[in-house]
Backbone bond lengths (Angstrom), bond angles and torsions (degrees), N, CA, C in turn:
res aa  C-N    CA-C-N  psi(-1)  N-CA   C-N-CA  omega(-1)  CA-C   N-CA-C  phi
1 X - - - 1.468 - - 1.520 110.12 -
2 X 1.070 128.06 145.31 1.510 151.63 -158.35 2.143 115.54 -101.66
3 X 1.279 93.80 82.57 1.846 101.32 -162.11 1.478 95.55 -95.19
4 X 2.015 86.54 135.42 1.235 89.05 -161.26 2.053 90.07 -117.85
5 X 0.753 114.08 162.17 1.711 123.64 176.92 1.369 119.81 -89.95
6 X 1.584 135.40 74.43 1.609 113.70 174.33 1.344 130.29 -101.73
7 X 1.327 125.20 148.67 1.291 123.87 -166.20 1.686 103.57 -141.42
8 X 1.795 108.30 106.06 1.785 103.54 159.54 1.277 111.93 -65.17
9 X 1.223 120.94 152.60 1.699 121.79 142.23 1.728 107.12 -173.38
10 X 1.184 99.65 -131.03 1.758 87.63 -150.58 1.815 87.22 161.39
11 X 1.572 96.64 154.02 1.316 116.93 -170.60 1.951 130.23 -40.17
12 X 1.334 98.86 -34.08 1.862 111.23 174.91 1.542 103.15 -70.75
13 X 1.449 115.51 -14.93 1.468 96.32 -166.35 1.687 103.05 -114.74
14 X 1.349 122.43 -11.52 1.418 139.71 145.77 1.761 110.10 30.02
15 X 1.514 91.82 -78.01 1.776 94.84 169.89 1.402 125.77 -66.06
16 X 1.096 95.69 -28.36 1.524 93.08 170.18 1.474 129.23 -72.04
17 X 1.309 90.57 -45.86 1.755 99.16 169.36 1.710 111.67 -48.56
18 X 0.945 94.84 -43.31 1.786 108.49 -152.22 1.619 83.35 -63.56
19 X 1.619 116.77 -52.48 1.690 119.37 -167.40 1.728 93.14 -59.77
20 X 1.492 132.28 -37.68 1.631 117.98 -171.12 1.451 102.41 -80.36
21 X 1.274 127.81 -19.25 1.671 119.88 176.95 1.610 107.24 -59.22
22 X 1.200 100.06 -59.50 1.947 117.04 -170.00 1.751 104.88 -69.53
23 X 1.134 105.98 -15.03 1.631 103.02 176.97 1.926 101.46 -92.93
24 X 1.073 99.27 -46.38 2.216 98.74 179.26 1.643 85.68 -65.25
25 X 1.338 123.75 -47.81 1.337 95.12 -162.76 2.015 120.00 -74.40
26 X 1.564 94.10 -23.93 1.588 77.32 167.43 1.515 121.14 -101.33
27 X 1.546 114.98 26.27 1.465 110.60 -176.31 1.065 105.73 -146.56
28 X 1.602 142.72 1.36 1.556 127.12 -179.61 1.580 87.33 -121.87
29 X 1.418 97.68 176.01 1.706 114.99 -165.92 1.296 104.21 -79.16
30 X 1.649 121.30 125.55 1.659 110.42 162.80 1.258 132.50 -34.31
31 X 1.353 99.74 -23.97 1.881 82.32 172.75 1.150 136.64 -108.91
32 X 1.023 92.49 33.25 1.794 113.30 158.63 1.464 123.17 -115.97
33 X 1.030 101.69 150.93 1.866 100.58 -140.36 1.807 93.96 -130.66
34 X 1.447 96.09 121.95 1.784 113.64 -162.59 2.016 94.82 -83.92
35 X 0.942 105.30 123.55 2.026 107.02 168.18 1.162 104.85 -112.00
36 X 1.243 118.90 134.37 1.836 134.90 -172.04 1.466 76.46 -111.46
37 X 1.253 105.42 130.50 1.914 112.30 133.81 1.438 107.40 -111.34
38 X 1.229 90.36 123.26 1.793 94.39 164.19 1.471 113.41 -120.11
39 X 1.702 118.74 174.36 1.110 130.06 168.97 1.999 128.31 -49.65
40 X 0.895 112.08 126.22 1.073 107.50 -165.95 1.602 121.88 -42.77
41 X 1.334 113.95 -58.46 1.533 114.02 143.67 1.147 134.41 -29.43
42 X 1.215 119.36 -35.98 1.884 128.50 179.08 1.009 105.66 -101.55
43 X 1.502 112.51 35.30 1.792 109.56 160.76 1.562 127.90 -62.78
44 X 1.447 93.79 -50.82 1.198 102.54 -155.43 1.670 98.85 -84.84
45 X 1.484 135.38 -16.59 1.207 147.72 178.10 1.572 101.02 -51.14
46 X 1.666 107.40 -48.04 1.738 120.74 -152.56 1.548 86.42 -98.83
47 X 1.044 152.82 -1.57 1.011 139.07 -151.07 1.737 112.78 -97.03
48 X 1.250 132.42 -52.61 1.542 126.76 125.65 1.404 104.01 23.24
49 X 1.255 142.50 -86.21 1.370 171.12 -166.71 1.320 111.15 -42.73
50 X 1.251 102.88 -29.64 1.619 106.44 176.73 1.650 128.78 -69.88
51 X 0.975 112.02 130.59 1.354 117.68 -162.91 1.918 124.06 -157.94
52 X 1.193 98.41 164.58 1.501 95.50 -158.05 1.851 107.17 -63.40
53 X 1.245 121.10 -0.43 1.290 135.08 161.21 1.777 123.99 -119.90
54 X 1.252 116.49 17.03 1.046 137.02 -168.72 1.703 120.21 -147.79
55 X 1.751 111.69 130.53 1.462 100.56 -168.64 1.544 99.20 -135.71
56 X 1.547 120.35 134.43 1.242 112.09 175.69 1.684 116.29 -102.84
57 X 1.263 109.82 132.68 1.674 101.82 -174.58 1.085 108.22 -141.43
58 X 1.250 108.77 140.52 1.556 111.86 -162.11 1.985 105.42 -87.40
59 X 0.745 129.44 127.89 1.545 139.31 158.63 1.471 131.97 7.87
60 X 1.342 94.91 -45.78 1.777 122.31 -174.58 1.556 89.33 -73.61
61 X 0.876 140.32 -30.02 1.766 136.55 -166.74 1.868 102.56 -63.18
62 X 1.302 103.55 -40.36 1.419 117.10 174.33 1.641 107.71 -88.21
63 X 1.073 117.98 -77.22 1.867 140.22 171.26 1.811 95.69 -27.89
64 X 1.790 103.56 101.42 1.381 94.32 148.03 1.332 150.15 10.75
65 X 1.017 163.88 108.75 1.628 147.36 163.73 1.333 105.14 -24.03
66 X 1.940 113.18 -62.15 1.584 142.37 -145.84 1.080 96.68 -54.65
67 X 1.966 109.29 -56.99 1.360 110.87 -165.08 1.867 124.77 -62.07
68 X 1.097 118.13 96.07 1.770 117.85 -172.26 1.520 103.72 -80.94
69 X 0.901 111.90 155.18 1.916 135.47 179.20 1.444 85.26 -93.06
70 X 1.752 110.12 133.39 1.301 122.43 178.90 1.404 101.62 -88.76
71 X 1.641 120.18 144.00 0.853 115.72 175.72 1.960 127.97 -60.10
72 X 1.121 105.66 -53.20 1.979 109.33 158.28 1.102 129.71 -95.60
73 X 1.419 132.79 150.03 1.258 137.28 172.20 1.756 103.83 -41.52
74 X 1.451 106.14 146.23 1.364 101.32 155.05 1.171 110.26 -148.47
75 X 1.810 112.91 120.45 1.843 118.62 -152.20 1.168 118.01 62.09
76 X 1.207 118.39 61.97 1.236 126.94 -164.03 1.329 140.68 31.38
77 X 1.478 135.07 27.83 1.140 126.31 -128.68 1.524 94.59 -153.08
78 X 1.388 147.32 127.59 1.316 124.15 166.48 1.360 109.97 -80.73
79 X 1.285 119.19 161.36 1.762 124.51 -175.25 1.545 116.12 -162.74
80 X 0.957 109.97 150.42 1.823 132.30 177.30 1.355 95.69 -87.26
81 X 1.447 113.42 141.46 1.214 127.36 178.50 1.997 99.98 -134.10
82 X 1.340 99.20 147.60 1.792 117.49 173.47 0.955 83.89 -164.54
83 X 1.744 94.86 164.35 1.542 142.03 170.33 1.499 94.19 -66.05
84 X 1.372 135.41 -38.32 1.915 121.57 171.65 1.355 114.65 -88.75
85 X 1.141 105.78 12.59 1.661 80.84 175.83 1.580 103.99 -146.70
86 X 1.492 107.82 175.54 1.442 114.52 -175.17 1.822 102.49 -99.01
87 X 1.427 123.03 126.16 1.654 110.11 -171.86 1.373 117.34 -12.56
88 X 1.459 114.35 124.60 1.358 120.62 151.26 1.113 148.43 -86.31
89 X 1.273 133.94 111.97 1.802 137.38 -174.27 1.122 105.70 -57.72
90 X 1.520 103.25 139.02 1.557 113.05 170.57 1.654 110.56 -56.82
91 X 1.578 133.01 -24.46 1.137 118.60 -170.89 1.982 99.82 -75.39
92 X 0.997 90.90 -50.44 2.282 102.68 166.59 1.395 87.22 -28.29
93 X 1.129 122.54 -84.38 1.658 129.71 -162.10 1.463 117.26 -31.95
94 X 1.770 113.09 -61.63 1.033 130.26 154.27 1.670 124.27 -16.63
95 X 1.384 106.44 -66.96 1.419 107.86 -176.94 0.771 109.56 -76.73
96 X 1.401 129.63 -62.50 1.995 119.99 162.95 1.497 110.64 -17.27
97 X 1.193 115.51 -68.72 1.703 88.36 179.05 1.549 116.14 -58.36
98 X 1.129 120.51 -66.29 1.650 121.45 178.92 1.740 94.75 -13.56
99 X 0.830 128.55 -50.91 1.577 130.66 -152.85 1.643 104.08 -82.99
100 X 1.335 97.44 -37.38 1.572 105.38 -153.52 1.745 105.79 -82.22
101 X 1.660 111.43 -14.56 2.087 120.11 -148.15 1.747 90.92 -68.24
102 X 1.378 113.05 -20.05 1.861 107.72 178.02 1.473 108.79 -42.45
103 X 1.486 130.54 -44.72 1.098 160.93 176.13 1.478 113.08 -52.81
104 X 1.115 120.01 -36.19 1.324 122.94 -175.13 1.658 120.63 -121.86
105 X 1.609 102.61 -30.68 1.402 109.44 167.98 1.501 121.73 -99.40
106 X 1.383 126.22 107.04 1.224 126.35 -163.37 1.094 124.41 -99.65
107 X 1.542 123.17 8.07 1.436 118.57 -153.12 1.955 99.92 -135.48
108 X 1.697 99.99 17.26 0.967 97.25 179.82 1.813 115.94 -132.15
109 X 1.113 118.60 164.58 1.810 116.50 -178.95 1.093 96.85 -103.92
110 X 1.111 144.67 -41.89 1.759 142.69 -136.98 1.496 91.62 -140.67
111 X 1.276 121.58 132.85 1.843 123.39 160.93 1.725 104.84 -128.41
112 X 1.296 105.79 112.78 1.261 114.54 178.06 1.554 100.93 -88.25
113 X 1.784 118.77 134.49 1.214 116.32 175.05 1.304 124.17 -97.69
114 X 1.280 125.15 132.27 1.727 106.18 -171.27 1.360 96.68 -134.52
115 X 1.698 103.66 116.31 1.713 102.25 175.74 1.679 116.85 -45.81
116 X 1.339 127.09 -174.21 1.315 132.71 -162.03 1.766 90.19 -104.31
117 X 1.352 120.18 -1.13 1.461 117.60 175.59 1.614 110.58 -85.60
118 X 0.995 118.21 -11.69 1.248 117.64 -157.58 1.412 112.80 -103.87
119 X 1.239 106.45 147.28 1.860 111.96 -166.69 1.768 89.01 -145.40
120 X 1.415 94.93 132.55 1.412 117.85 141.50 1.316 128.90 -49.98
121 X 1.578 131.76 134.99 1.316 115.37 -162.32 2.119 76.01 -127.48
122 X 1.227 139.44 -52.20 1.191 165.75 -130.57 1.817 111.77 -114.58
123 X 1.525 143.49 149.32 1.175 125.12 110.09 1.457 124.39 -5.91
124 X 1.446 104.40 110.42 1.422 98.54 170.09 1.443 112.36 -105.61
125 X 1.724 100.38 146.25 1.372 112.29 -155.38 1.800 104.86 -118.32
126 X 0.962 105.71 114.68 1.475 110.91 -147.46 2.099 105.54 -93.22
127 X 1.521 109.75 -2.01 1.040 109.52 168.00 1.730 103.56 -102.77
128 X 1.306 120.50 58.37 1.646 139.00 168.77 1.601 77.83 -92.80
129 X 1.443 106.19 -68.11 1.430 129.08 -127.55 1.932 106.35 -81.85
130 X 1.633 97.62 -64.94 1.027 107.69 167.81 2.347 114.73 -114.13
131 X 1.667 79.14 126.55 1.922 100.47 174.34 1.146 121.40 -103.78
132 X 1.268 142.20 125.51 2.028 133.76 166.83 1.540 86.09 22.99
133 X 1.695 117.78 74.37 1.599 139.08 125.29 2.076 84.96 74.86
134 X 0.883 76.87 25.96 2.131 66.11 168.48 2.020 97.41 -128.95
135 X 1.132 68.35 153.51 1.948 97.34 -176.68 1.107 95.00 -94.44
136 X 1.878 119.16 152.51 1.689 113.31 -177.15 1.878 81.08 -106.27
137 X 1.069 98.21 149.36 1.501 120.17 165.11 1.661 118.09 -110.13
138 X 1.456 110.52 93.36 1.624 109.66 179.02 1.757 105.04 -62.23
139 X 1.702 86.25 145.97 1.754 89.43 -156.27 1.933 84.93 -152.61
140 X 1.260 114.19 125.21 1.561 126.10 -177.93 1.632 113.70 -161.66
141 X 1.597 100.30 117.29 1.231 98.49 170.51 1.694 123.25 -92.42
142 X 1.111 106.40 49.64 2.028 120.04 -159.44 2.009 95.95 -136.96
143 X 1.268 89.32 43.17 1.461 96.71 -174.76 1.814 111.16 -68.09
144 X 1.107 111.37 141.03 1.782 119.99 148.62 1.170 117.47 -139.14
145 X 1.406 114.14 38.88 2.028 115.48 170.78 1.450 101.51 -99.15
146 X 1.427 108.27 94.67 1.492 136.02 -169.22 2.238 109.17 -63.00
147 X 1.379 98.50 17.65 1.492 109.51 164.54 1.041 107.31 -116.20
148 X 1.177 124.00 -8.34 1.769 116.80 -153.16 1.475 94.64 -74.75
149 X 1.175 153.00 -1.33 1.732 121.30 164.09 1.824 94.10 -94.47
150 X 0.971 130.65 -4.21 1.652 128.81 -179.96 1.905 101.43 -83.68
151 X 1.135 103.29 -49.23 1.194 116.78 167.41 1.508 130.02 -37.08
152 X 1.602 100.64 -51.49 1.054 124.73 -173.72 1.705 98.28 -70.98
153 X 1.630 101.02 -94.98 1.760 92.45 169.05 0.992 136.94 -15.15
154 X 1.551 121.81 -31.76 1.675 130.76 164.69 1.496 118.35 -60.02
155 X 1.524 114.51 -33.21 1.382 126.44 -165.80 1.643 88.15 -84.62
156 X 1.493 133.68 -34.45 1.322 129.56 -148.62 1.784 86.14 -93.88
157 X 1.236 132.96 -55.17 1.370 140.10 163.86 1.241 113.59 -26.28
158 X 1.714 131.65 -54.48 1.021 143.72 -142.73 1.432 93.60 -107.77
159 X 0.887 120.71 -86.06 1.996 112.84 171.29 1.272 119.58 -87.79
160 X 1.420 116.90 63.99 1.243 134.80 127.22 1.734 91.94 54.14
161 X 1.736 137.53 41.41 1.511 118.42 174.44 1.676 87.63 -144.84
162 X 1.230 77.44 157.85 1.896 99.98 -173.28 1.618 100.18 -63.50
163 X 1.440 89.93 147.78 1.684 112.59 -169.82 1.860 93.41 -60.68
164 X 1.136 103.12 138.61 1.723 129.14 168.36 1.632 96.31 -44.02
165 X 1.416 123.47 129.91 1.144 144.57 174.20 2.014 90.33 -74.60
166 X 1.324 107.77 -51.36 1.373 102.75 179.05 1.142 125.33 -79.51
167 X 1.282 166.83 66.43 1.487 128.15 -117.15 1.723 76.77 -139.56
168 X 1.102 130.46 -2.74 1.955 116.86 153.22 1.532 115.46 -37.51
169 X 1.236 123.25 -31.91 1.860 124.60 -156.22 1.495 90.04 -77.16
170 X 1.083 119.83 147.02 1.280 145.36 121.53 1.563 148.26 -101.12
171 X 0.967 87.66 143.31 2.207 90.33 -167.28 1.484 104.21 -117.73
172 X 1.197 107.75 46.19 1.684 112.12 -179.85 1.826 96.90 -109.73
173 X 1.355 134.67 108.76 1.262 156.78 -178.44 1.247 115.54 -166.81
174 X 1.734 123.46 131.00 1.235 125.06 155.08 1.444 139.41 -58.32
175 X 1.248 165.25 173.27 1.638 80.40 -47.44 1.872 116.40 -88.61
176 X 1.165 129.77 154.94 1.344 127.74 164.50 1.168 115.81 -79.16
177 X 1.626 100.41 133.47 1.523 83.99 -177.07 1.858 107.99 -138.68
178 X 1.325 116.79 140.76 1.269 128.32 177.12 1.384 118.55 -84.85
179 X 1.402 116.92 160.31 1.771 125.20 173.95 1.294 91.61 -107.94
180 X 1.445 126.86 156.21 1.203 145.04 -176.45 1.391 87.14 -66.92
181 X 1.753 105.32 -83.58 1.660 93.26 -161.95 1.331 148.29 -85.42
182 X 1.667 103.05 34.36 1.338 149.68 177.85 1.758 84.76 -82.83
183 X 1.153 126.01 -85.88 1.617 143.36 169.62 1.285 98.95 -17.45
184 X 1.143 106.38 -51.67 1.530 98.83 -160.12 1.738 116.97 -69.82
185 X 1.440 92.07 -42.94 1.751 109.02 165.53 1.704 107.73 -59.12
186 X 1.230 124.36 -53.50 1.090 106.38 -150.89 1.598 105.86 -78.14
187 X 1.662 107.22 -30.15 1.616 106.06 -177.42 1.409 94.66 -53.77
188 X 1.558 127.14 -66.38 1.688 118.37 176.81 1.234 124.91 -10.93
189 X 1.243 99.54 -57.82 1.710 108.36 -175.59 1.584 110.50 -62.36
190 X 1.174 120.10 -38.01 1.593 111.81 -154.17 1.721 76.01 -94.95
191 X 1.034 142.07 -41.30 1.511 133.31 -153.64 2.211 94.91 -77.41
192 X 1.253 111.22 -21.65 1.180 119.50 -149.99 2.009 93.68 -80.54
193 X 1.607 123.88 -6.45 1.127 118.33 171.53 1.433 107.47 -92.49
194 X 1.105 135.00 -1.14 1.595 139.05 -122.66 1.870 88.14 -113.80
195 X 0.986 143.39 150.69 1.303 158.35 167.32 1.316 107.12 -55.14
196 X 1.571 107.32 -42.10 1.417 111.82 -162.82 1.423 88.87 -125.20
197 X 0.823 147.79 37.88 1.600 152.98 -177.33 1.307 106.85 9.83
198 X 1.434 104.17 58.21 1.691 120.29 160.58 1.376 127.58 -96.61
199 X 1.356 125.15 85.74 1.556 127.59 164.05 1.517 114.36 -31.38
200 X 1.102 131.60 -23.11 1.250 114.65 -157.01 1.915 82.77 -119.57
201 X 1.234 118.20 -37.92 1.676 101.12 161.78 1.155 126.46 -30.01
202 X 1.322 112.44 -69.19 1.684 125.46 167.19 1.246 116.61 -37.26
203 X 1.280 109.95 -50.87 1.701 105.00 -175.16 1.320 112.15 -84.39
204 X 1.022 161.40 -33.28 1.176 163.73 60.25 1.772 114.65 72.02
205 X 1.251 104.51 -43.08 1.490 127.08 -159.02 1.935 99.99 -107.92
206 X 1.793 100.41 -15.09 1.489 85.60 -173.69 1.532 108.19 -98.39
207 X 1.413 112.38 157.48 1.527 107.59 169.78 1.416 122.58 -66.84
208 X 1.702 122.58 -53.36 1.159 119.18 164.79 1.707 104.53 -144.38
209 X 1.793 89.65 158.60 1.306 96.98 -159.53 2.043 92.08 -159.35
210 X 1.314 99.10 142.00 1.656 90.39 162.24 1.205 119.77 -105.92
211 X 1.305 135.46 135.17 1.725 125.58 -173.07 1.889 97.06 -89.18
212 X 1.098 110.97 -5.89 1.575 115.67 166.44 1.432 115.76 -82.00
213 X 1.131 106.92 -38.70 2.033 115.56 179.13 1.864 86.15 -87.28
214 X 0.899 152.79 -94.48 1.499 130.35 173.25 1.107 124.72 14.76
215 X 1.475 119.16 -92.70 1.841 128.41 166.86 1.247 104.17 -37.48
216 X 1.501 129.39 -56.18 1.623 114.55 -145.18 1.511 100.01 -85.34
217 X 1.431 135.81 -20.40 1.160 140.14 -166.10 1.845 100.90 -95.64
218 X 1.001 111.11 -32.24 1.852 119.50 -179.75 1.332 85.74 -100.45
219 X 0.796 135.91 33.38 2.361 135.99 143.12 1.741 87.81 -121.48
220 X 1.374 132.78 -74.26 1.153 125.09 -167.01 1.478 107.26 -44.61
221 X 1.598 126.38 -94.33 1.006 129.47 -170.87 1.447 129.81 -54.72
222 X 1.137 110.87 -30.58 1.859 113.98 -155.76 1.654 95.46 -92.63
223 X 1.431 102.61 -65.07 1.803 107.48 -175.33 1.519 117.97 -87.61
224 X 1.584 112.61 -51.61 1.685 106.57 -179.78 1.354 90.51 132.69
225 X 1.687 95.72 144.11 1.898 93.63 172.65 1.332 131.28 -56.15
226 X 1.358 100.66 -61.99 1.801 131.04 152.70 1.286 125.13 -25.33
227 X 1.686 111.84 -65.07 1.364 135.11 166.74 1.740 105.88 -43.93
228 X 1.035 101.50 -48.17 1.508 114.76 -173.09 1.144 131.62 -79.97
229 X 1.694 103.08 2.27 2.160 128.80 -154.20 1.544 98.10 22.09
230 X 1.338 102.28 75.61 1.516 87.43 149.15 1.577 97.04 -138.80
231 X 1.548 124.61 -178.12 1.616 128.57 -177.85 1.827 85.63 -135.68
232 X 1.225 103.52 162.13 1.624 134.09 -179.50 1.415 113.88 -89.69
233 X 1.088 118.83 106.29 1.580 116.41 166.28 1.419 113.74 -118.11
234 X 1.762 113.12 157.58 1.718 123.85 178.65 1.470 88.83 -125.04
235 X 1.071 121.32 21.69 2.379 107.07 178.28 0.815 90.86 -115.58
236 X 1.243 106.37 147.00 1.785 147.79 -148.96 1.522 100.03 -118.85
237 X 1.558 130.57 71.23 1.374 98.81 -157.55 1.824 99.02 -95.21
238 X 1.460 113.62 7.47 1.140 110.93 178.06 1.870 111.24 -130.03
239 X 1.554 104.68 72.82 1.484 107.35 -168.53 1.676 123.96 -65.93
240 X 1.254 100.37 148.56 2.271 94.27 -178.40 1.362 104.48 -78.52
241 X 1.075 108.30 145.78 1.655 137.92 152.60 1.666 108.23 -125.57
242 X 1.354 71.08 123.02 1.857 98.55 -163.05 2.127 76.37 -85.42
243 X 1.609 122.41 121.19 1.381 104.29 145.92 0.936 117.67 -87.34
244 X 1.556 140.00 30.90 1.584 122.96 162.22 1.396 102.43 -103.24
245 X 1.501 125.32 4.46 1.589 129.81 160.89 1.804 112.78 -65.14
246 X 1.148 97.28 -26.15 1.582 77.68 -165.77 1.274 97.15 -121.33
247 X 1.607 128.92 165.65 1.455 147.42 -140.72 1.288 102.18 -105.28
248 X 1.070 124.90 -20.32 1.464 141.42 -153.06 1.128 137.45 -178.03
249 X 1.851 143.88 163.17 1.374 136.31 -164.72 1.937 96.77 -68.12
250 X 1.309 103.03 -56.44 1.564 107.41 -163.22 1.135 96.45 -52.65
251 X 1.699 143.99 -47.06 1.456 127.40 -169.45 1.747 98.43 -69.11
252 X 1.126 118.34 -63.45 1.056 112.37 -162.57 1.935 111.34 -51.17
253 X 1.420 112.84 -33.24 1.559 106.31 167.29 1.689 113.18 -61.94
254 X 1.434 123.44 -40.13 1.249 132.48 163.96 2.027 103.86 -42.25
255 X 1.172 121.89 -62.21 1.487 111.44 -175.16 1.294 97.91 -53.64
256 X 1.555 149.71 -85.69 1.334 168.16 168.60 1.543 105.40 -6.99
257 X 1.082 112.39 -45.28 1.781 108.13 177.02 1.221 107.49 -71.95
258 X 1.816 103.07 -44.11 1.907 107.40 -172.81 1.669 101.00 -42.55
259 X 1.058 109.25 -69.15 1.487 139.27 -154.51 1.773 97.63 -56.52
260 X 1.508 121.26 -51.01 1.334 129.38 -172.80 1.400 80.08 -46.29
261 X 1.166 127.67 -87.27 1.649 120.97 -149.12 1.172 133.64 1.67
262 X 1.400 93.28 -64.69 1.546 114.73 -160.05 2.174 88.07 -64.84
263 X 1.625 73.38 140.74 2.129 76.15 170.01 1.648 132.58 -75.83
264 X 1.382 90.77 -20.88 1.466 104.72 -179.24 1.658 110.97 -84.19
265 X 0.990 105.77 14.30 2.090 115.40 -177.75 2.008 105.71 -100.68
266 X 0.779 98.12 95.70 1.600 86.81 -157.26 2.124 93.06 -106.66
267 X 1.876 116.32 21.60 1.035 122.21 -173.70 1.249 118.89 157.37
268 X 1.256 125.24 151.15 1.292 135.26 174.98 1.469 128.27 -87.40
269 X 1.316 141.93 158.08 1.339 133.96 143.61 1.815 103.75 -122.55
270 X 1.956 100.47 112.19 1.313 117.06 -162.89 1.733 94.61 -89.43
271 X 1.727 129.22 92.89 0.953 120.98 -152.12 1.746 94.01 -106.75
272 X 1.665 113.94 109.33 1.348 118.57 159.05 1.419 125.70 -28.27
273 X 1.128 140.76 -32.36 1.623 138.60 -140.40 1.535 94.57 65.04
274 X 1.691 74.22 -178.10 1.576 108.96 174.84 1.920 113.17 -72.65
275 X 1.798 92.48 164.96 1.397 88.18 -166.51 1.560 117.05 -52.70
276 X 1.201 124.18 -37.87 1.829 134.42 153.95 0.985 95.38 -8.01
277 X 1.806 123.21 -96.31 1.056 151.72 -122.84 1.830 107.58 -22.31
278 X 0.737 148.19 -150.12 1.743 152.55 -159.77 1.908 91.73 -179.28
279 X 1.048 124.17 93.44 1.405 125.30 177.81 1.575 109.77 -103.92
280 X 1.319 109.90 85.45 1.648 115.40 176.92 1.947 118.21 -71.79
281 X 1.415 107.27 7.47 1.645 99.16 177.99 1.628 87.91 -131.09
282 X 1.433 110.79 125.29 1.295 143.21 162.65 1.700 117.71 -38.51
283 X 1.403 118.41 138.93 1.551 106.72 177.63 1.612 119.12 -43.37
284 X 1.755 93.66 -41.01 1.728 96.36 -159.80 1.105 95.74 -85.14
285 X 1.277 156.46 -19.26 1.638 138.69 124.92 1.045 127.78 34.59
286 X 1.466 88.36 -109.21 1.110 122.03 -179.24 1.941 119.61 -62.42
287 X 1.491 112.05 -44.00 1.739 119.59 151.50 0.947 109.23 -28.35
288 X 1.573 113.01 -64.84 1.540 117.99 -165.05 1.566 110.72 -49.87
289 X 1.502 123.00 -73.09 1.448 120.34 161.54 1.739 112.36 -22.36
290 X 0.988 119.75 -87.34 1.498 119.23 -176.80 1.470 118.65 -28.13
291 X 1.364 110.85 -37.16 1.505 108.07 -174.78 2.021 101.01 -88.44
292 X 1.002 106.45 -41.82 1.728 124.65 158.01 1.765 104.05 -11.31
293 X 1.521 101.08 -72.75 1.277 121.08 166.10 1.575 136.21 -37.73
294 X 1.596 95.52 -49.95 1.132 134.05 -169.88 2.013 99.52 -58.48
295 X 1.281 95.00 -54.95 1.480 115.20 -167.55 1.861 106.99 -65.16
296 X 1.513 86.93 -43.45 1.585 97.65 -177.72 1.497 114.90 -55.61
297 X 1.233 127.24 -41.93 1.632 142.49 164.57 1.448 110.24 -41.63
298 X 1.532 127.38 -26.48 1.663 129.06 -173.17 1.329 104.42 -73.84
């Protein structure tokens, strides 16, 4: 099967991206081929980036024509506005593409998603993910994603199937990753209540929703794990480090070494907080450590 690399982001997360480009490029296999979507505006910022294993595409390729980017925040929040829908959040936007790249990327079966936080620390070893043609599905009942019953109800709303008898699990882990023609079924399904049998109407129209609780619940419930080639995993091989946890560069290099140890950690997701947050260690910081690392592996 044919694994492909995708990554949303957009201009605030810039350094970060730039640290997950230079990490796939010195640690995953050339022939797998990294796709940036960025903001339509932050084309030309990401564009640099492009490369004979690397593709930059701007948003709108997926994103409606209809749907327009409002010119100001309203409630803090930037959003797309149309005549079908009620304002849309850039995080809405976000997953709509995640869902939608089958459409645009053709040369691949499997699209693993990797936020713009995330860096390779390791060789990446690409039978984690995909085994004899099955997809791993991260699967944990040790949840603290404080939406997950909103989430859930969204998935039961949205494809039309009775609420999860289990509904503790969560499938929120880096990277997530989809089958093309998993995508292809499930957009069907959610577009298949729609007037106009628009998947991306529907989604579009909801306030919140996970496109991760979506997939993993339409493989669990609707088709079958098996049915569906995928296998169950609980390893974390790419764990968070929150940097607004630690006080400083040296603690925060102290978490990053802890964590390197273990063999099964093959990367980080270096997660800023929220826009609030108070971030007292600097990008090049924290880079600096990572590449620190980086060197130590030669």
């Amino acid at each position: 099967m044919k694994i492909a690399f995708v990554t949303q982001t957009y201009r605030e997360d810039y350094n970060e991206c730039l640290l997950l480009c230079k990490s796939i490029d010195r640690f995953a296999p050339a022939e797998i081929k990294h796709y940036l979507f960025v903001n339509d505006e932050d084309y030309g910022l990401f564009l640099h980036l492009k490369s004979e294993r690397r593709e930059v595409l701007k948003k709108s390729v997926i994103i409606p024509k209809w749907l327009k980017k409002f010119p100001i925040k309203l409630f803090g929040h930037t959003v797309w506005v149309s005549p079908f829908t009620i304002p849309v959040r850039g995080w809405i936007i976000q997953q709509v593409c995640k869902l939608g790249v089958f459409k645009v990327i053709k040369d691949a079966d499997v699209f693993l998603n990797f936020d713009s936080e995330t860096v390779l620390m390791k060789p990446f070893a690409p039978d984690i993910f995909v085994c004899d043609d099955k997809l791993r599905l991260f699967e944990t009942d040790t949840s603290s994603e404080p939406k997950q019953k909103q989430y859930y109800e969204a998935v039961s709303k949205i494809l039309h199937l009775p609420l999860s008898t289990a509904q503790q699990y969560t499938f929120m882990c880096m990277p997530v990753g989809f089958r093309r023609d998993i995508l292809e079924q499930l957009t069907t399904r959610i577009g298949q209540y729609n007037f106009l049998k628009s998947w991306k109407l529907v989604l579009f129209n909801k306030l919140r929703f996970s496109e991760n609780y979506l997939y993993a619940c339409f493989v669990k419930q609707h088709i079958g794990i098996d049915e569906s080639c995928h296998f169950l995993s609980n390893e974390i091989p790419f764990p968070v480090i929150r940097i607004t946890g630690n006080s400083n560069v040296e603690e925060l290099k102290s978490s990053i070494y802890k964590l390197f140890q273990n063999e099964k950690v093959y990367g980080f997701c270096l997660q800023k907080g929220g826009k609030r947050a108070t971030i007292s260690i600097k990008p090049e910081d924290y880079i600096s450590v990572i590449q620190e690392l980086w060197e130590q592996q030669k």
